[in-house]
DSSP file (Angstrom, degrees, kcal/mol; ACC not computed):
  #  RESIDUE AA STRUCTURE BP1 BP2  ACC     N-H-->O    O-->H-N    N-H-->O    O-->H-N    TCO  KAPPA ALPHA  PHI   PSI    X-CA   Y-CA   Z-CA
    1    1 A X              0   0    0      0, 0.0     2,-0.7     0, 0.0    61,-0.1   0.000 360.0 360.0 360.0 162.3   17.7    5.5   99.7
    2    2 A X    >   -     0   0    0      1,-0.1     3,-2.1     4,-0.1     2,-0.3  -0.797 360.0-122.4-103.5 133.4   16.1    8.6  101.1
    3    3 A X  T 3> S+     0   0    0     -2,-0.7     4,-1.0     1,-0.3     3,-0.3   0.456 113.2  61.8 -49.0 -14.0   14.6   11.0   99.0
    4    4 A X  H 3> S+     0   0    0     -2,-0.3     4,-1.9     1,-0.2    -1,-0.3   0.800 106.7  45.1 -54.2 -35.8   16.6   13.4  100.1
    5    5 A X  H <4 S+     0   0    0     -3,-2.1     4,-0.4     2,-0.2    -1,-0.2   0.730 113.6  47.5 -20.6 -60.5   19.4   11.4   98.9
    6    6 A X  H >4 S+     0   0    0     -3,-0.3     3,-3.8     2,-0.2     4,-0.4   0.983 107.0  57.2-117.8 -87.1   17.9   10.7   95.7
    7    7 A X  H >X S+     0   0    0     -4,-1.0     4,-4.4     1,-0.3     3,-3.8   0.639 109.1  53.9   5.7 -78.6   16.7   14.7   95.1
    8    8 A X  H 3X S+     0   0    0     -4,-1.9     4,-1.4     1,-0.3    -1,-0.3   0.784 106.0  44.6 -55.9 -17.4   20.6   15.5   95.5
    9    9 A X  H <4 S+     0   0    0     -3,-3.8    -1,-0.3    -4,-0.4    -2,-0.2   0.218 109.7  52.7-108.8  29.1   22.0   13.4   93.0
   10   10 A X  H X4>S+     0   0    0     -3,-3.8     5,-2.2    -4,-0.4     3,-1.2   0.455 111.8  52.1 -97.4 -36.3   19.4   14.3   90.5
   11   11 A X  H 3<5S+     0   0    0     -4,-4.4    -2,-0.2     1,-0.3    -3,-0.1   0.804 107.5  58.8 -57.6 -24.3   20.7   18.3   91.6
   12   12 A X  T 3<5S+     0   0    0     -4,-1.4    -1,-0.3    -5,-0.3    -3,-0.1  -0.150 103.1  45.3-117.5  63.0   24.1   17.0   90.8
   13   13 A X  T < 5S-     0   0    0     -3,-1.2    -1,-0.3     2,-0.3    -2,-0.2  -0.075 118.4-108.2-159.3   2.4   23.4   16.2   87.5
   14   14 A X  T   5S+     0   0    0      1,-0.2     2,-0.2    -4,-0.1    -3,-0.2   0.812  82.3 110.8  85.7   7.6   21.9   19.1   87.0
   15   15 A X      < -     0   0    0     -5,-2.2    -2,-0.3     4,-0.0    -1,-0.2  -0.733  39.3-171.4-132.8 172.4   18.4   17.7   86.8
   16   16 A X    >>  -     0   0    0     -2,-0.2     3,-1.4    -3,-0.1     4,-0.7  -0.834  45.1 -94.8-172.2 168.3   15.0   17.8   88.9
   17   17 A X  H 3> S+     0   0    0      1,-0.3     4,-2.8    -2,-0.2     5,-0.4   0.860 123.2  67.7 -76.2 -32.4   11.6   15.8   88.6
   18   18 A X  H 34 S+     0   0    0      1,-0.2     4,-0.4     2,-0.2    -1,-0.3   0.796 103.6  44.3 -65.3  -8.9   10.2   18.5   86.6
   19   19 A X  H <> S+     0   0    0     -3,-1.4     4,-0.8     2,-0.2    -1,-0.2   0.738 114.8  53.7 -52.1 -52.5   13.0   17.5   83.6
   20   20 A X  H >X S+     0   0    0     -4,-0.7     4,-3.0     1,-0.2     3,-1.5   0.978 106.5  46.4 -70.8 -54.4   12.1   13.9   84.1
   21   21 A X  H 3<>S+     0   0    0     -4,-2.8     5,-1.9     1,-0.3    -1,-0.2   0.829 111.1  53.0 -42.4 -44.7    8.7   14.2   83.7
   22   22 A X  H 345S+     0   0    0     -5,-0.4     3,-0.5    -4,-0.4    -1,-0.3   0.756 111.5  43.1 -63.9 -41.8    9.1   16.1   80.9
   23   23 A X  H <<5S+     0   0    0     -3,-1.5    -1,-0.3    -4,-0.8    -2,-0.2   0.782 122.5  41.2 -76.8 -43.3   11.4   13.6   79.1
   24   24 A X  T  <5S-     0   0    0     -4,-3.0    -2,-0.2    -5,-0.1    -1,-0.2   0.243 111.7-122.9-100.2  22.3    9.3   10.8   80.2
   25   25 A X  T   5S+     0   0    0     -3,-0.5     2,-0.3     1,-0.2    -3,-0.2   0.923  79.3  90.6  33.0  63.4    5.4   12.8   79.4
   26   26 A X  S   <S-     0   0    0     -5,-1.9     2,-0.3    -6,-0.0    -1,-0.2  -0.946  82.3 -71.1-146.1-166.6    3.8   12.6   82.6
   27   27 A X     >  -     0   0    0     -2,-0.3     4,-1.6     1,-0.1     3,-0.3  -0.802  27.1-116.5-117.6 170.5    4.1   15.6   85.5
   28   28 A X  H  > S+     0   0    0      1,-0.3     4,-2.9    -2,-0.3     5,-0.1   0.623 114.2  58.0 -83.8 -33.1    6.3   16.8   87.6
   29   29 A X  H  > S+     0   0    0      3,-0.2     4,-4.9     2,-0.2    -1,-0.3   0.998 103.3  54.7 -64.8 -61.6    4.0   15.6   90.8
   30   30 A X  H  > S+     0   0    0     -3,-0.3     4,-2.0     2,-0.2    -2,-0.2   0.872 112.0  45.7 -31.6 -59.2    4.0   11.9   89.5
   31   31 A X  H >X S+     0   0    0     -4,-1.6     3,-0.7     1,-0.3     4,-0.6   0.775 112.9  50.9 -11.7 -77.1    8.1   12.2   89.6
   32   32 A X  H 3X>S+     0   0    0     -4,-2.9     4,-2.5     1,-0.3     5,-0.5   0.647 102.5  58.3 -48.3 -46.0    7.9   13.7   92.6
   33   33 A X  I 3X>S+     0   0    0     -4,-4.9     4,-3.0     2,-0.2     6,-0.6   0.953 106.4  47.4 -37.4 -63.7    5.7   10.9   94.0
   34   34 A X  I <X5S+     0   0    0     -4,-2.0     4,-1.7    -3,-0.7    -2,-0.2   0.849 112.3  51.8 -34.9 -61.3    8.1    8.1   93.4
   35   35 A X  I  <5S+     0   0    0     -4,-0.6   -32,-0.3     1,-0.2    -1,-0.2   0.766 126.7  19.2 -35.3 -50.3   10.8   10.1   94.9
   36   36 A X  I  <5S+     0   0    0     -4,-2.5    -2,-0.2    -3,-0.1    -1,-0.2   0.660 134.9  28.8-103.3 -16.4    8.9   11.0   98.2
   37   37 A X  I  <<S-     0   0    0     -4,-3.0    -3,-0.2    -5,-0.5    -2,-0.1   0.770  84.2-131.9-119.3 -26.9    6.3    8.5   98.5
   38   38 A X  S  <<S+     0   0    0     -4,-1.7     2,-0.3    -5,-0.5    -4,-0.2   0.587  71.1 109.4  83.2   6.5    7.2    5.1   96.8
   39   39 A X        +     0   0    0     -6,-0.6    -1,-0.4     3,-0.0     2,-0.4  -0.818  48.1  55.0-120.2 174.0    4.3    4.8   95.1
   40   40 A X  S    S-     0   0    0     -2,-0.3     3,-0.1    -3,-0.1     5,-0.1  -0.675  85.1 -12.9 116.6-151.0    3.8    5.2   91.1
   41   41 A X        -     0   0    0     -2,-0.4     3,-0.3     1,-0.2     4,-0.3  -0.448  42.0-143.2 -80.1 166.1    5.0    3.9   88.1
   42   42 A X  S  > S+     0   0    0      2,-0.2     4,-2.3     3,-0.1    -1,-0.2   0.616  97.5  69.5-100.1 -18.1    8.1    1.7   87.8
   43   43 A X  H  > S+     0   0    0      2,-0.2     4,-1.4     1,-0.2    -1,-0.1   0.694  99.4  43.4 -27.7 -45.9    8.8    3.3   84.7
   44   44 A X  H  > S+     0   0    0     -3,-0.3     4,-1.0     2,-0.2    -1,-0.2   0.521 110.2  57.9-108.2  -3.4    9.5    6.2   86.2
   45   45 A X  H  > S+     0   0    0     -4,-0.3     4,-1.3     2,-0.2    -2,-0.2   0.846 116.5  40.6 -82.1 -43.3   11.7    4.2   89.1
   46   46 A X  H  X S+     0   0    0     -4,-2.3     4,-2.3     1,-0.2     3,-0.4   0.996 111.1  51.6 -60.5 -71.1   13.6    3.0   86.4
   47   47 A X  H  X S+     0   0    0     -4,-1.4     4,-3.4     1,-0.3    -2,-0.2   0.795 116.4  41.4 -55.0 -54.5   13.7    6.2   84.3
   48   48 A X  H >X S+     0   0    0     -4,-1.0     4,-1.4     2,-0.2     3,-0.8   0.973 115.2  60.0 -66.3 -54.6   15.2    8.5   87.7
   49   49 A X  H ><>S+     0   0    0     -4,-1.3     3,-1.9    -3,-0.4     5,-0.8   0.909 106.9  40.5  -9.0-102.1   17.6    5.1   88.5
   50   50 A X  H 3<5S+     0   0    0     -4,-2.3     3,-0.3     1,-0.2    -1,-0.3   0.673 109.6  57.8 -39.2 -25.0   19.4    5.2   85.2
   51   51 A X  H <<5S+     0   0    0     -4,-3.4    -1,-0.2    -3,-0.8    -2,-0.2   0.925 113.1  44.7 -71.4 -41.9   19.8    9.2   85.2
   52   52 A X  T <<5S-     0   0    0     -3,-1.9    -2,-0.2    -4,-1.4    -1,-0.2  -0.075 114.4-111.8 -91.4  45.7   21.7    8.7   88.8
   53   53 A X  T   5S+     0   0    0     -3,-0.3     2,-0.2    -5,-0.2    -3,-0.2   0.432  73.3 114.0  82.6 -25.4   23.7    6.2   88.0
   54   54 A X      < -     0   0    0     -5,-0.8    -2,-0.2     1,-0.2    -1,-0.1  -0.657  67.4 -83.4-113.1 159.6   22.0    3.2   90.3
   55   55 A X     >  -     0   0    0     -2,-0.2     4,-0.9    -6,-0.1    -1,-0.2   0.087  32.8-130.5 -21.5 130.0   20.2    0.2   90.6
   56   56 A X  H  > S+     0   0    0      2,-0.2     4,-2.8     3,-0.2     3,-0.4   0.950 112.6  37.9 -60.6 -63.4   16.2    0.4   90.4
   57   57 A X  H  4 S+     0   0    0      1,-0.3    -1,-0.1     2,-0.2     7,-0.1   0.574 116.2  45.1 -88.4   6.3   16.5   -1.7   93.6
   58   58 A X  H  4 S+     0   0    0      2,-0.1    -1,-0.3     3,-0.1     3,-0.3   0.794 117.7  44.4 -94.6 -44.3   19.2   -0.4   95.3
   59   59 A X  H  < S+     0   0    0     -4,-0.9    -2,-0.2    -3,-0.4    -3,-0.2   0.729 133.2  20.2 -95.4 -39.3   18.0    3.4   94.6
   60   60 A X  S  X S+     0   0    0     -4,-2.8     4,-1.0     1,-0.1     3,-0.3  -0.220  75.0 146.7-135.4  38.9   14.1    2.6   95.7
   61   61 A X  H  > S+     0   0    0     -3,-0.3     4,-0.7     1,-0.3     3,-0.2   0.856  75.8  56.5 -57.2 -18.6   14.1   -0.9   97.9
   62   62 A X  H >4 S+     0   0    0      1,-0.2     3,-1.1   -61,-0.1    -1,-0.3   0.991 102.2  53.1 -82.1 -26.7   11.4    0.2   99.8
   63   63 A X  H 34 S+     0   0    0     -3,-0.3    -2,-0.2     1,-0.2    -1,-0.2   0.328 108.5  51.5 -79.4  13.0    9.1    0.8   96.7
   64   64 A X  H 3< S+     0   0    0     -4,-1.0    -1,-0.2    -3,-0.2    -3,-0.1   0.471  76.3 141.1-114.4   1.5    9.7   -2.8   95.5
   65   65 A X    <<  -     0   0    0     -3,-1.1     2,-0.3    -4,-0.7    -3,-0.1  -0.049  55.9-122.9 -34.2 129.9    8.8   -4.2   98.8
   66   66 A X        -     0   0    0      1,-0.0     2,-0.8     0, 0.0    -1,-0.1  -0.659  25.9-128.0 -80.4 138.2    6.7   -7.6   98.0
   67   67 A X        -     0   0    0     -2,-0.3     5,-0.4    -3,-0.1    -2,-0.0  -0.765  22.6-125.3 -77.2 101.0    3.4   -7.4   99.7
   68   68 A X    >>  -     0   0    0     -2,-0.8     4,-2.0     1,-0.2     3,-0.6   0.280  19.3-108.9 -62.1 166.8    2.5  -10.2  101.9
   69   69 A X  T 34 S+     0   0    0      1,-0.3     4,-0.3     2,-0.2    -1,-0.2   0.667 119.6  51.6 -82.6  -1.1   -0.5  -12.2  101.6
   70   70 A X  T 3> S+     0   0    0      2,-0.1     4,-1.2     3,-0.1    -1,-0.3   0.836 103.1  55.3 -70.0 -32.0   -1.8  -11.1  104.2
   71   71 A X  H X> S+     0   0    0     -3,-0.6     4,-2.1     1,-0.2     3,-0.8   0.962 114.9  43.3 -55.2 -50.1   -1.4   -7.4  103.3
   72   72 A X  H 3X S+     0   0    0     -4,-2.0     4,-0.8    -5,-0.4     5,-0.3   0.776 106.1  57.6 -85.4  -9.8   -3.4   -8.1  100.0
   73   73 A X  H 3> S+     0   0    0     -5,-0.4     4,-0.7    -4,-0.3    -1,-0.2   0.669 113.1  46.1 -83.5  -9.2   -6.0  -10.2  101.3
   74   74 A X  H <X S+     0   0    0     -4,-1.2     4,-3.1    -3,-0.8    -2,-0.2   0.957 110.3  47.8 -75.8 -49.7   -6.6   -7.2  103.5
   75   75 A X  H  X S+     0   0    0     -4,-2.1     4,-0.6     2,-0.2    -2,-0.2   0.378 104.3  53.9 -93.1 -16.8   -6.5   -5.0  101.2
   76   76 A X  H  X S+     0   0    0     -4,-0.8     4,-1.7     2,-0.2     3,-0.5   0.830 113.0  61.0 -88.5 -51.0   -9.2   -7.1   98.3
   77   77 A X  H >X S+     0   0    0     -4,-0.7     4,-1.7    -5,-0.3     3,-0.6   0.973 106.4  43.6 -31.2 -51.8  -11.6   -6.9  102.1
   78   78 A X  H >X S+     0   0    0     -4,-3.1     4,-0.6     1,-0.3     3,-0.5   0.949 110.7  51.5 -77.9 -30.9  -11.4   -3.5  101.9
   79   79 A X  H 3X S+     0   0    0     -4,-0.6     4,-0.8    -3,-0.5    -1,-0.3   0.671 108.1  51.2 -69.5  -5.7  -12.0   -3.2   98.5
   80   80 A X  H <X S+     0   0    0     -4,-1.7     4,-1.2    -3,-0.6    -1,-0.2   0.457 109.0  47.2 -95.3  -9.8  -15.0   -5.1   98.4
   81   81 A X  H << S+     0   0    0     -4,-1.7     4,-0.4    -3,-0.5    -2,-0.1   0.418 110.9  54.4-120.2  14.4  -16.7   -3.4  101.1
   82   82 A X  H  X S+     0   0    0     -4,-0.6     4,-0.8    -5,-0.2    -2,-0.2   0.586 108.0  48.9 -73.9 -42.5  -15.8   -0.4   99.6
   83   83 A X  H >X S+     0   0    0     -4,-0.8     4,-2.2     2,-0.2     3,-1.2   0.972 114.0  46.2 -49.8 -71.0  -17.4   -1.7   96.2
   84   84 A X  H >< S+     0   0    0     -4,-1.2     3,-2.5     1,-0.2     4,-0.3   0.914 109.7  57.5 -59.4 -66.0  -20.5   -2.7   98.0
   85   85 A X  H 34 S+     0   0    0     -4,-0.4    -1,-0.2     1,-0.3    -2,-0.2   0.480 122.8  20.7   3.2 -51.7  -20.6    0.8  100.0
   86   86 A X  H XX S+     0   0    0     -3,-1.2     3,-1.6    -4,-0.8     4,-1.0   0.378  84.6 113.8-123.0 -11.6  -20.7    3.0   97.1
   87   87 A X  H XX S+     0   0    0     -3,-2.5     4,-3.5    -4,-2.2     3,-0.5   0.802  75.6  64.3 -47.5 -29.7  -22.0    0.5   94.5
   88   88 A X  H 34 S+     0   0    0     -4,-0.3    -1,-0.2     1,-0.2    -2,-0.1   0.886 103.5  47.4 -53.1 -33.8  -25.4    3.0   94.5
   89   89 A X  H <4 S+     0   0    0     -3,-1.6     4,-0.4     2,-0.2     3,-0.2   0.474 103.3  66.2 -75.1 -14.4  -23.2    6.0   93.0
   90   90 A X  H X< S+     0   0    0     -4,-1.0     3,-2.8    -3,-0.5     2,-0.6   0.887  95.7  51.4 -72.2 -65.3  -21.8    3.7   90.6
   91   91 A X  T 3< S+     0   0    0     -4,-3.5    -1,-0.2     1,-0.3    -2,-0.2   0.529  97.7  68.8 -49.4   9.5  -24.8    3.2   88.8
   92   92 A X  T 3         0   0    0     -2,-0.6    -1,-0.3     1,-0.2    -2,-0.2   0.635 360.0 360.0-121.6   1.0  -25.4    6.5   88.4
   93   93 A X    <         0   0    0     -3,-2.8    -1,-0.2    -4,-0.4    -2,-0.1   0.299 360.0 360.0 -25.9 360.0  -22.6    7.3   86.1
């Protein structure tokens, strides 16, 4: 759904992320992440889900989108030549 969607049937329930968060101890931005962005905990995909009424995967299908193996095999490249990159600044923790 689109968060716009998802924003109004938390409004018509009387609720907003800063509620959720609250109930669930994190902040109000995380909520808000899930809602606009897809990314974050599934916890809190669940949590927003079950307040409107719907389906985890019905309510967020793009944020449960599988990543293909190409996507993560990009994605370990780039962390490793990210690793190497910065490895001097590690050590200096």
């Amino acid at each position: 759904m689109e968060k716009e969607l998802i924003f109004n049937l938390l409004k018509e329930r009387g609720l907003n992320a800063s509620m959720i968060a609250r109930s669930l101890n994190v902040t109000p931005q995380a909520v808000h992440r899930v809602i606009s962005e897809g990314r974050g905990s599934i916890r809190i995909v669940k949590a927003i889900a079950k307040v409107c009424d719907k389906d985890h995967k019905t309510l967020f299908p793009y944020y449960l989108r599988e990543k293909t193996s190409k996507e993560k095999t990009e994605k370990q490249v780039l962390q490793k030549e990210l690793d190497a990159k910065l490895a001097p600044f590690a050590q200096e923790a």
